[in-house]
C-alpha positions in Angstrom: -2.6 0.7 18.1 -5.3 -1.4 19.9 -6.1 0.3 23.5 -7.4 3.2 25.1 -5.3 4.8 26.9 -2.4 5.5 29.3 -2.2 8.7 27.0 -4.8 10.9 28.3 -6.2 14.5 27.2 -6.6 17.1 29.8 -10.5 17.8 30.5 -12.8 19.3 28.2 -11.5 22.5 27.2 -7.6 22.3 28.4 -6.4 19.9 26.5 -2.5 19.0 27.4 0.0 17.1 25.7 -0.5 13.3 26.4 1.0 11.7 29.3 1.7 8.7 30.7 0.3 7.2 33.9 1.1 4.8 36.3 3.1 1.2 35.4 6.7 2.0 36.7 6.8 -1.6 38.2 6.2 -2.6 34.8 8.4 -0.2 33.0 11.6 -1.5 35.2 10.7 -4.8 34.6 10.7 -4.7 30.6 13.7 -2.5 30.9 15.6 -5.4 32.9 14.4 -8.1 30.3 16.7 -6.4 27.8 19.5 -7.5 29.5 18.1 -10.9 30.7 20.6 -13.7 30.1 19.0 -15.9 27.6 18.0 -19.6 27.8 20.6 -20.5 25.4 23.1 -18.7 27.2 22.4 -20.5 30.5 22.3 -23.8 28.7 25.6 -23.2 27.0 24.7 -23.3 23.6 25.2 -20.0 22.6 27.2 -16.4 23.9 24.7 -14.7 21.9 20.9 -15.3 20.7 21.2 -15.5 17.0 18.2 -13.3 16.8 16.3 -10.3 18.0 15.2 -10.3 21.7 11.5 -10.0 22.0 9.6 -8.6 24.5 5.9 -9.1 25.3 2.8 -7.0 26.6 0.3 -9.1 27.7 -3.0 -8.0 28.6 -7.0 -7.7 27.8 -7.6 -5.1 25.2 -8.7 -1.6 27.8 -5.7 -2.5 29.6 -3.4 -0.2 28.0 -0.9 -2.6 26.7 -0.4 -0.4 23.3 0.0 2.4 25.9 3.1 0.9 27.8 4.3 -0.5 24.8 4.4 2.7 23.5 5.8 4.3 26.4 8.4 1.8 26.9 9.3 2.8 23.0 9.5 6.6 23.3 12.1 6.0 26.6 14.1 3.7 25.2 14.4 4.6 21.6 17.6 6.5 22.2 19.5 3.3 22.5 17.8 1.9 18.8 19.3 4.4 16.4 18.2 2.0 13.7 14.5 3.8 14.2 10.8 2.9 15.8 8.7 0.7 13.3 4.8 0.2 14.2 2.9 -1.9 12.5 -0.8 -3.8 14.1 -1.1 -7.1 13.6 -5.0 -8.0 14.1 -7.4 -5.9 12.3 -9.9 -3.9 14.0 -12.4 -6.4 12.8 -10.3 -9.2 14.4 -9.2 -10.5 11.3 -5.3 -11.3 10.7 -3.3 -8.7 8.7 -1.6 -10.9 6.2 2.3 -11.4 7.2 2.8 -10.4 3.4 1.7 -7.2 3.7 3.0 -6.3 7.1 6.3 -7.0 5.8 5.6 -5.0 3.0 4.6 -2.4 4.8 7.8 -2.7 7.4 10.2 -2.6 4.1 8.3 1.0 3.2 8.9 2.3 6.5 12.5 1.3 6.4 12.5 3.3 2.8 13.4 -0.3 0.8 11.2 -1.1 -2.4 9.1 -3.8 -2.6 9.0 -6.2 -5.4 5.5 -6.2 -7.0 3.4 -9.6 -6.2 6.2 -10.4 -3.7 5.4 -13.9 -2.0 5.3 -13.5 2.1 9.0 -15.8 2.3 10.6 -13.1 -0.4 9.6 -10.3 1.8 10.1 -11.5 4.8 13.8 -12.4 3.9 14.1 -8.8 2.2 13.0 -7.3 5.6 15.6 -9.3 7.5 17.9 -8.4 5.2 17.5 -4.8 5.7 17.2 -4.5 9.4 20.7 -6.1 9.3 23.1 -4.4 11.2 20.6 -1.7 12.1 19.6 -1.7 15.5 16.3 -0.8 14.8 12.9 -1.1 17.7 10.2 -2.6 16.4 6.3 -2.5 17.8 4.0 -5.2 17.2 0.9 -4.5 17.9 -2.1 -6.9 18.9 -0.5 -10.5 17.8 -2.9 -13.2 18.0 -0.5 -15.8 17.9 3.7 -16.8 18.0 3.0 -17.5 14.0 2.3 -14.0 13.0 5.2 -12.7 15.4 8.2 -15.2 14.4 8.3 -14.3 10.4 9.5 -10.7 11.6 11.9 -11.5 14.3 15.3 -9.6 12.7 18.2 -11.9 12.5 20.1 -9.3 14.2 20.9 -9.7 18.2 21.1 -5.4 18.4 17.5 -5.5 17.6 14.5 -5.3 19.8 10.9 -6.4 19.1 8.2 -5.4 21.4 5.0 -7.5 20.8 1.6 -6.7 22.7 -0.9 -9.9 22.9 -3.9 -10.8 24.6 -2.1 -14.3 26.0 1.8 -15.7 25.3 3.6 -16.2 22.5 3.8 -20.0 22.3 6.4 -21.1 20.6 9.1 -17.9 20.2 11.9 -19.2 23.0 12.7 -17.5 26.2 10.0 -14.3 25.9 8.3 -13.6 29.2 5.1 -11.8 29.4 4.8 -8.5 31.0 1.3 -9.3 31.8 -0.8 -6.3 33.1 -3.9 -6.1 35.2 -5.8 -3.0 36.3 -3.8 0.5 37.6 -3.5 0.8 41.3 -6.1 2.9 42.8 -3.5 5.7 42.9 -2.6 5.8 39.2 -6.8 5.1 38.3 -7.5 8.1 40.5 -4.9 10.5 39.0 -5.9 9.4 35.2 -9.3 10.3 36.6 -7.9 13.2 37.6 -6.6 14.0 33.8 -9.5 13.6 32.1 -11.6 15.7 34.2 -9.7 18.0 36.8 -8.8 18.3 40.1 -11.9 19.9 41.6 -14.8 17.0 41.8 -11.5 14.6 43.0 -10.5 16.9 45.5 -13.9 17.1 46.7 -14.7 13.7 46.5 -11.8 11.7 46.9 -13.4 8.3 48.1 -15.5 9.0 45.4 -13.3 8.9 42.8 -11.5 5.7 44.8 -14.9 4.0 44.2 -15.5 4.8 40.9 -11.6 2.8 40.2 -12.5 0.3 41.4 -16.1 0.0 40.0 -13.9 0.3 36.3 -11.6 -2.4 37.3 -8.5 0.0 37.0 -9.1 -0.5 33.1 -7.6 2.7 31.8 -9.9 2.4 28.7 -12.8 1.9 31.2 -11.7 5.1 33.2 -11.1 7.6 30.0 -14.5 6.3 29.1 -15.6 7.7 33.0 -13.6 10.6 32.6 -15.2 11.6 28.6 -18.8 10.9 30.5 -18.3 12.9 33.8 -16.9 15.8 31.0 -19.8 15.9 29.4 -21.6 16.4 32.4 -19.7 18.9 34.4 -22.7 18.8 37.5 -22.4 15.5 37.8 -20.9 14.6 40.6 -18.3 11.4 40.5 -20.2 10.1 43.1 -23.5 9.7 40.9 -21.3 7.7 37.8 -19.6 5.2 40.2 -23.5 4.4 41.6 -25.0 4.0 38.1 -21.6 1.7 37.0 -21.8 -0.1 40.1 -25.9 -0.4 39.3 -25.4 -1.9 35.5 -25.6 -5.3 35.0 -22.1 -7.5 36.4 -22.0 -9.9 33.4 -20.3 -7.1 31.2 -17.1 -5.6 31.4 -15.9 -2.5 33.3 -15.5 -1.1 29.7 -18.5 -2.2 27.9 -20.4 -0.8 31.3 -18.7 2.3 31.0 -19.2 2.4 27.7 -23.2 2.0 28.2 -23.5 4.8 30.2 -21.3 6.9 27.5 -22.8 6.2 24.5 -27.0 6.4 26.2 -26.4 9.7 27.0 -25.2 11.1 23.2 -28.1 12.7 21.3 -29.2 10.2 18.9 -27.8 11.2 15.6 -24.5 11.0 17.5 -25.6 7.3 18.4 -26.1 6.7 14.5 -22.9 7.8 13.9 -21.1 6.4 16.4 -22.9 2.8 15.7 -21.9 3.2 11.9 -17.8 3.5 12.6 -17.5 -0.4 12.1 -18.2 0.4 8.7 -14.9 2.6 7.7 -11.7 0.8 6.6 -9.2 -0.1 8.8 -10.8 1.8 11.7 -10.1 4.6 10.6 -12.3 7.8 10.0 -12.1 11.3 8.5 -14.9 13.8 8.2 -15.4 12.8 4.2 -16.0 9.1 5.9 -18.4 9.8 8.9 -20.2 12.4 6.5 -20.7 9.8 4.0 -21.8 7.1 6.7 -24.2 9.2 8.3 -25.7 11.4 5.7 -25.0 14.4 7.0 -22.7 17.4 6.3 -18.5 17.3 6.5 -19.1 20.3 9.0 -20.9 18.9 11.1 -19.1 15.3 10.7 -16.1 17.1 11.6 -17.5 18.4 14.7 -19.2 14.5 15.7 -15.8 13.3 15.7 -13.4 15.7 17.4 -16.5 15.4 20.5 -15.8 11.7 20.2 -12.1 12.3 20.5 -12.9 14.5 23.5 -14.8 11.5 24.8 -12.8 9.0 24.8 -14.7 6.9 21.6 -12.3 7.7 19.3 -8.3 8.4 19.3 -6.9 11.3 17.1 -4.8 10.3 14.3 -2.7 12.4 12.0 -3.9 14.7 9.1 -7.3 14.5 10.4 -8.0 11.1 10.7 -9.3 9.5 13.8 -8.9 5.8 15.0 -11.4 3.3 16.8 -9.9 1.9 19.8 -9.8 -2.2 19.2 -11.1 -2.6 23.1 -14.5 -0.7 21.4 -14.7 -2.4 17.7 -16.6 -5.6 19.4 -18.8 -3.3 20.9 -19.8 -1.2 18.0 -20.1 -4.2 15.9 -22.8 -5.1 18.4 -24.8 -1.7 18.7 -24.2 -1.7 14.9 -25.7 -5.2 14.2 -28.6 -5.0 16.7 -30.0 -1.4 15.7 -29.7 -1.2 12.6 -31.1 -2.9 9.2 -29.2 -4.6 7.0 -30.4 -2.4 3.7 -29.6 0.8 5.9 -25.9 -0.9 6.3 -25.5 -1.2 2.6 -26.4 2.1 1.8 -24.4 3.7 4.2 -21.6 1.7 2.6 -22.5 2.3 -0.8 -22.9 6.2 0.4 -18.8 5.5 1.5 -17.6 4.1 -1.5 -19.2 6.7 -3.9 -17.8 9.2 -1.7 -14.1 7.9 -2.2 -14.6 7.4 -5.5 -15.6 10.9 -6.1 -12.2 12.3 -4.0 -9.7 9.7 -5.8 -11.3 11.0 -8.8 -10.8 15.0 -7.9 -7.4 13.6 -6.7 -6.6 12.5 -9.8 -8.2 15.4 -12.4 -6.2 18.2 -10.3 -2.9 17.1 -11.9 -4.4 17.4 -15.4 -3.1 21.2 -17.3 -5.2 23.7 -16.3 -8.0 24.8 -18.7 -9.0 21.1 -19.5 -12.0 19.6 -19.6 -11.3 17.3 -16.9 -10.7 20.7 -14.8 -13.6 22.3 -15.5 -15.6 19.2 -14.6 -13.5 19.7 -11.5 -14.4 23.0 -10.7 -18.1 22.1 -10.6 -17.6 19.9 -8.1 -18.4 21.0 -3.9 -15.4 22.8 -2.2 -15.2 19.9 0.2 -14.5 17.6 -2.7 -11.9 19.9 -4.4 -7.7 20.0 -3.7 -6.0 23.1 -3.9 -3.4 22.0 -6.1 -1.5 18.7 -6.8 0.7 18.6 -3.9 -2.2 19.1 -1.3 -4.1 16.2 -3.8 -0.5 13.8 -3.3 -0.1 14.3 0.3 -3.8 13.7 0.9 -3.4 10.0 -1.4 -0.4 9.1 0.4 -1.4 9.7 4.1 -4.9 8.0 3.1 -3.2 5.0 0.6 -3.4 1.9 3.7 -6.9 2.8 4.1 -7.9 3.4 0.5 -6.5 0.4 -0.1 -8.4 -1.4 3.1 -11.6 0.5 1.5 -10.9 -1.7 -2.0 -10.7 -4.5 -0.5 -13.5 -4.4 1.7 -15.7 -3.1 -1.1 -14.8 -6.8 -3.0 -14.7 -8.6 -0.1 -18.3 -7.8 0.4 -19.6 -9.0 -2.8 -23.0 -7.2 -3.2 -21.3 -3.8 -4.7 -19.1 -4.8 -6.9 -19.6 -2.6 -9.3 -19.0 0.4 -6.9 -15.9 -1.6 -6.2 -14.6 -1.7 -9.9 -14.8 1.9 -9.9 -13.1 2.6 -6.5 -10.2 0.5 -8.0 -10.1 2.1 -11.1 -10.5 5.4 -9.1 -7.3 4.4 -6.9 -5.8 3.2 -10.0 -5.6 6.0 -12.0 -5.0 8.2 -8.8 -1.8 6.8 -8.1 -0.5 6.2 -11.7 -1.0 10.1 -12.1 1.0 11.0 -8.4 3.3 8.4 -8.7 3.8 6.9 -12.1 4.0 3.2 -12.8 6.7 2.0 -11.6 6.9 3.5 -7.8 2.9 2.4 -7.5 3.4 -1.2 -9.2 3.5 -2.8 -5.3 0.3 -1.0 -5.0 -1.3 -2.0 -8.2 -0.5 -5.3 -8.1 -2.8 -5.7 -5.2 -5.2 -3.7 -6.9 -5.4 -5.9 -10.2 -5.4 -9.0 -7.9 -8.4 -7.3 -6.6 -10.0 -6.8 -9.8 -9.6 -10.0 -10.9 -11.5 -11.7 -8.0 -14.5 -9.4 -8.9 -14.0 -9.9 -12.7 -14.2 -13.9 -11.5 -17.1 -13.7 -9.5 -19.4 -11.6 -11.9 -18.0 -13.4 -15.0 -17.1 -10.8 -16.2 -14.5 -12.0 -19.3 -13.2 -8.6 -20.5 -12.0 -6.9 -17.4 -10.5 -10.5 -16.3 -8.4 -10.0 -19.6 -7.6 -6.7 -18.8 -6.5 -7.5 -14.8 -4.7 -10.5 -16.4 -2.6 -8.7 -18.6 -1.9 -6.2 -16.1 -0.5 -8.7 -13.5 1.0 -10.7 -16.1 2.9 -7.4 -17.4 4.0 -6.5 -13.5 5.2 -10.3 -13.0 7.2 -9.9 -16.4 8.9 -6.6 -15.2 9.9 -8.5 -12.0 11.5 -11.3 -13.6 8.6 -13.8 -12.5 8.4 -14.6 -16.6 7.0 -18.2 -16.0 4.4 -16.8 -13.6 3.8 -14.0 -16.3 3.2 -16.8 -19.1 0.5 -18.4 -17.3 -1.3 -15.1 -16.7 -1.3 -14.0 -20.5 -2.4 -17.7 -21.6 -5.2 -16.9 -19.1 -6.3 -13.7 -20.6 -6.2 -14.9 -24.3 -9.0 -17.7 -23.0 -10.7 -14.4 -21.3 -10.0 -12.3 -24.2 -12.0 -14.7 -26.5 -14.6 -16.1 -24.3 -15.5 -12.0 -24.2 -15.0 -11.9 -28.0 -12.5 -8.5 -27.6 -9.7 -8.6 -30.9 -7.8 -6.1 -28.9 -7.2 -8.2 -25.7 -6.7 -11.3 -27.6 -3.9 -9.7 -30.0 -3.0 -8.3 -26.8 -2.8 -11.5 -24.5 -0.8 -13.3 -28.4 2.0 -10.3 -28.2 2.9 -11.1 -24.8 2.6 -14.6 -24.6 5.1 -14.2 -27.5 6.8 -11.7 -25.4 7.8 -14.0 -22.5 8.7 -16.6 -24.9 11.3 -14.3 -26.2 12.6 -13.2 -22.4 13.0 -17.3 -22.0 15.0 -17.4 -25.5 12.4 -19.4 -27.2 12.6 -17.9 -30.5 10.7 -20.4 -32.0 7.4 -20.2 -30.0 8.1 -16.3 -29.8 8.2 -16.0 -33.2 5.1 -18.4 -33.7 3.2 -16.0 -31.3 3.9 -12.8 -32.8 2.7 -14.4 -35.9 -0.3 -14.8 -34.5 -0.5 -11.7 -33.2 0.4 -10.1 -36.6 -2.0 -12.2 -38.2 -5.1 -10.6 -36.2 -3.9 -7.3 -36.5 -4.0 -7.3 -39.9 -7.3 -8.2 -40.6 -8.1 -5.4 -38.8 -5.8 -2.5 -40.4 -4.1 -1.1 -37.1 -1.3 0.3 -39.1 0.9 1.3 -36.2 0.2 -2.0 -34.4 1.3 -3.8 -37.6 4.5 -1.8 -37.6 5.8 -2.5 -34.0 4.6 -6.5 -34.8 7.4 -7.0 -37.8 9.7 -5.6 -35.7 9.4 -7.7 -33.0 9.6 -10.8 -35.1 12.1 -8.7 -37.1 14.3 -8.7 -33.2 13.0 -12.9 -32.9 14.3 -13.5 -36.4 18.0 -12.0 -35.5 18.1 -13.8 -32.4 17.8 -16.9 -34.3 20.1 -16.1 -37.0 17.2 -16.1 -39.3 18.6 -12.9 -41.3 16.7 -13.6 -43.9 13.3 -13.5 -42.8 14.6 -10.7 -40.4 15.1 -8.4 -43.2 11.7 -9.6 -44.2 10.3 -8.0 -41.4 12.6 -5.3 -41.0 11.3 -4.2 -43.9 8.2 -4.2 -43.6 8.3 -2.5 -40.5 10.1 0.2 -42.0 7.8 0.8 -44.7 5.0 0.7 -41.9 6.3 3.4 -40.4 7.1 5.5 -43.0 2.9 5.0 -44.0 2.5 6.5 -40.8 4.9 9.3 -41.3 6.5 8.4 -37.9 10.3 9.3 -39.1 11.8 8.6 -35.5 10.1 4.6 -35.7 11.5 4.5 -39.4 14.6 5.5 -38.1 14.6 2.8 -35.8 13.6 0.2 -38.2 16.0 0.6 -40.5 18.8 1.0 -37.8 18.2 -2.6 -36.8 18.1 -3.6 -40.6 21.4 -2.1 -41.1 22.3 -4.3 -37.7 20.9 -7.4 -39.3 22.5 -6.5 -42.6 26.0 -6.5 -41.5 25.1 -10.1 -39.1 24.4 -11.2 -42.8 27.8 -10.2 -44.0 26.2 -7.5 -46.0 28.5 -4.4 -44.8 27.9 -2.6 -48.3 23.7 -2.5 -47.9 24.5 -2.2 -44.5 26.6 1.1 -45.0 23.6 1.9 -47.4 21.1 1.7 -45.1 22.9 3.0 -42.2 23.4 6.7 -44.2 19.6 6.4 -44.8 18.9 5.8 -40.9 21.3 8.8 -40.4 19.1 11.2 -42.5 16.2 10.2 -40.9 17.6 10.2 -37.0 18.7 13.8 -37.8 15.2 14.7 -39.1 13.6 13.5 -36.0 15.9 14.7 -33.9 17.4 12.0 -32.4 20.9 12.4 -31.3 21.9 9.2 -29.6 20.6 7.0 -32.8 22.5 9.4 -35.3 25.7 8.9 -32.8 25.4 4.7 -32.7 24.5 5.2 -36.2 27.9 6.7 -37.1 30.2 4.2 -35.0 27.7 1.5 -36.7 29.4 2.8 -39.8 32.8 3.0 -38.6 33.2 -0.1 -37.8 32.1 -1.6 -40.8 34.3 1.2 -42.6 37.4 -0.6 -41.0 36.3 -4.4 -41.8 35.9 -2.4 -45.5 39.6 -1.5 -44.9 39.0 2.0 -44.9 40.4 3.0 -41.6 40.2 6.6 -42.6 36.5 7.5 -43.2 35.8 5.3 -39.9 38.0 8.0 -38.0 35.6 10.9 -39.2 32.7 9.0 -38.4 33.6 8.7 -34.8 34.9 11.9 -34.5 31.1 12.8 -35.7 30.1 11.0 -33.1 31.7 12.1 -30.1 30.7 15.7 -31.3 27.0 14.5 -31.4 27.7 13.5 -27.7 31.1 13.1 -25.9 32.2 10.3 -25.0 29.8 8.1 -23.5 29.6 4.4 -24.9 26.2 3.9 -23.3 24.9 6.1 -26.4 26.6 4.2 -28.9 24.2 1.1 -28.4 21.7 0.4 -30.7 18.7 -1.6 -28.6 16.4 -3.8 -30.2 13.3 -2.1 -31.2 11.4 -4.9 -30.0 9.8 -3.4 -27.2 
């Protein structure tokens, strides 16, 4: 969220639950454009908007427009059983969030999955798609513009979005702005009053009437009063209205009131406070201001919950705190003006190591215990250490969108790249070992994407291979296999401009990879020649192996049977150099296959009894089971209708009666 507060705190010391204060006119009147007859009703076009209503908060950032929005959520979100989504549209930096990833990250909300390297159209259409029929409430927050609004309208009438802006919406019909000025002096006064107690009001009253006023009725301009008269329980609310009343006109009732607070913090508090710009996503944890600042997680901790007590900083969850967006601007100044550019970079290098470090500790705490990687673990400080893996999962997960934000700032910034190869990697590896592959691939598709622009900028031809192949292998799983060519022709040119034999056979095996997902058995099988070609010059036995039998699996597909026993063959004998009896069971399991395509059924039988002795040595149940129906069938094309009962009867006693484990795949892959 963007503003300071309608929510307030209680004063120092008696801290309440949040409440909400003032902005009942407003409240009715967003409550009454629900049921608003439309433009297109009264125009006769339509008995019902084809899409979601939208509702807009419009106001200066202090003015509490997140606030009421919010509000306005929690008292009407009985009547949207579909659920609440929030998602902030501008970041605190006042750069765009792309509408690709806050679609994305609406579809995770919703619990949906998100195809890896998804364009902004695809998920856009997939989160339509699922807020179908749902009757969900969704919160926009900070939109700079109609453009960033209309790609996540819901097709759905039973919908309701509810946008906050600084000005309209030009160009989404019939939305009228519930624009907001300051709180009436009545409202300012009693948020006053919340922030610091009833005494100094009560015995000031015109006081505290004066010092409203002198704020504008800005709620983020008061709880920035209120976190300064705190601090300074003698002073007298009299004496804070004067000296905001004496500070220069030209800024802001917020950016006065924020003066006055942030002159009268010690001054490592100040240096602190003026680094915050600095942490991803606004957001920042006691690991993050430690690192920043240069000073202890202790007494990090403690700078930040006194900021959340003062109104600097809004407390998150799981100990995460969040700069308000009406202060960003104005740390970005302090930040700018007082401090040196060298002193910047090496409070953001300071950041970035210290990630690294806890992605790595996040990582080595799922690795057996009595490692190495755990005793390198244990000699690392407490603060840096998880429990166990479940503490190290929930902390990756609640910290992932600004982990993420951290990685892309890093490489956005250009002059630490090689602190921001290692934060990747770091993330990487982190959420490959908590979640596996194929539930992280959204994440690491960004992440490789990521890689890649570094890898482009330093010239640095290896790790573009590696990024290259990567993405290409992510496209290929998501059926994007054109898109997945291009990236593997890309890394072979990176692959030998950095003179690597493994990521050129590499980038050949799946170039002749996607040729074989488009059916072009011809250039698949030319590629894989290649491929085999490199690898054995070298003498990678096992690599040679898995090579014939994927031209082995071309060969069939082109009828080639000959040259597919060829290479069935030889990737039998391959395996058995190895001693890897389950891949030589495979092998010649797909050279019986190829044997009775040939019209071979008598070698076929042969070699099928030999793949049975071998499937049972390794232990392989289902290929022993599609073995023996392999044989019965050919048994009753042989006219021996007999012998093929027995064999299936041995199968369904290896495994019941399940056809899925009578297939015999292609051990192409």
């Amino acid at each position: 969220m963007t503003d300071e507060a309608l929510h307030t705190n209680g004063p120092a010391g008696d801290a309440p639950a949040p409440r909400f204060v003032g902005r009942r006119r407003e409240l009715k009147e967003l409550r009454d454009d629900i049921a608003r007859t439309g433009l297109d009703t009264l125009s006769g076009r339509k008995a019902k908007a084809p899409r979601a209503r939208v509702l807009l908060v419009a106001g200066r950032p202090g003015s509490g427009r997140t606030a009421l929005a919010e509000e306005f959520a929690r008292q009407t979100a009985e009547d949207y059983p579909g659920g609440l989504l929030r998602t902030r549209l501008t970041a605190p930096g006042g750069e765009r969030v792309p509408t690709e990833r806050t679609a994305r990250e609406l579809l995770e909300a919703l619990g949906e999955t998100t195809p890896p390297g998804a364009g902004e159209d695809e998920l856009t259409s997939l989160l339509r798609q699922a807020l179908a029929g749902r009757r969900a409430l969704l919160l926009l927050d900070d939109a700079a513009d109609a453009h960033q609004v209309d790609p996540l309208l819901p097709d759905d009438p039973d919908c309701l979005v509810v946008a906050t802006s600084q000005g309209p919406l030009t160009g989404i019909p019939d939305v009228r702005p519930c624009t907001l000025g300051g709180l009436d002096t009545p409202a300012a006064v009693e948020l006053l009053t919340a922030r610091i107690g009833s005494v100094r009001v009560t015995v000031d009253p015109r006081a505290a009437e004066t010092l409203a006023e002198e704020c504008g009725g800005q709620p983020a301009a008061l709880a920035l009063a209120g976190g300064w008269l705190a601090a300074h329980p003698k002073a007298a609310v009299a004496d804070l209205a004067k000296q905001l009343h004496d500070t220069p006109t030209d800024r802001g009732p917020v950016a006065r009131a924020f003066r006055l607070l942030y002159e009268a913090l010690p001054q490592p508090a100040q240096r602190t406070l003026r680094l915050l710009p600095l942490a991803p996503a606004g957001v920042v944890d006691a690991h993050t201001a430690s690192a920043l600042a240069g000073c202890s997680v202790a007494a990090a901790q403690s700078t930040l919950d006194d900021f959340a007590g003062l109104a600097l900083l809004r407390p998150g969850a799981d100990g995460q705190y969040l700069v308000p967006g009406c202060l960003a601007p104005l740390l970005r100044g302090l930040m700018e003006a007082r401090e040196r550019t060298a002193e910047l970079q090496l409070a953001r290098a300071r950041m970035l190591e210290r990630t690294v470090r806890l992605l790595t500790s996040c990582r080595t705490v799922t690795e057996p215990e009595g490692s190495p990687a755990r005793g390198r673990l244990a000699g690392l400080p407490r603060a840096l250490r998880f429990p166990d893996a479940e503490a190290a999962a929930a902390w990756l997960e609640s910290r992932l969108p600004v982990l993420t934000a951290a990685a892309r700032m890093a490489v956005a910034d250009g002059e630490l790249d090689t602190l921001a190869r290692r934060l990747v990697a770091a993330l990487v590896r982190a959420l490959l070992a908590h979640r596996g592959t194929e539930e992280a691939a959204p994440e690491l598709y960004g992440l490789h994407g990521l890689v890649l622009d570094v890898a482009e900028r330093r010239g640095l031809h290896r790790e573009r291979a590696a990024a290259l192949l990567n993405l290409g292998d992510l496209d290929h799983g998501t059926g994007r296999t054109r898109e997945a060519l291009d990236r593997y022709r890309a890394a072979l040119d990176a692959g030998r401009a950095a003179g690597d034999p493994y990521a050129t056979g590499r980038a050949m095996e799946s170039v002749g990879g996607a040729y074989q997902e488009l059916e072009d058995w011809h250039r698949a099988a030319d590629w894989y020649g290649r491929a085999l070609s490199q690898t054995l010059a070298r003498g990678e036995r096992a690599d040679e192996a898995r090579l014939y039998g994927r031209l082995g699996s071309v060969h069939t597909y082109a009828a080639r049977y000959g040259e597919a026993l060829r290479c069935w063959r030889a990737s039998a004998a391959g395996y058995r150099r190895l001693a890897d009896v389950p891949g030589q069971a495979r092998a010649l399991s797909e050279m019986a296959r190829v044997q009775e395509y040939a019209g071979r059924p008598e070698e076929s039988l042969h070699t099928c009894r030999a793949a049975v002795d071998l499937a049972r040595r390794a232990g392989d149940q289902r290929l022993q089971a599609a073995l023996q129906v392999r044989m019965a069938d050919t048994l009753d094309r042989l006219g021996d209708p007999a012998a093929a009962r027995l064999h299936r009867a041995t199968a369904d006693r290896l495994l019941g009666e399940d056809p899925v484990a009578y297939e015999i795949r292609s051990g192409s892959g």
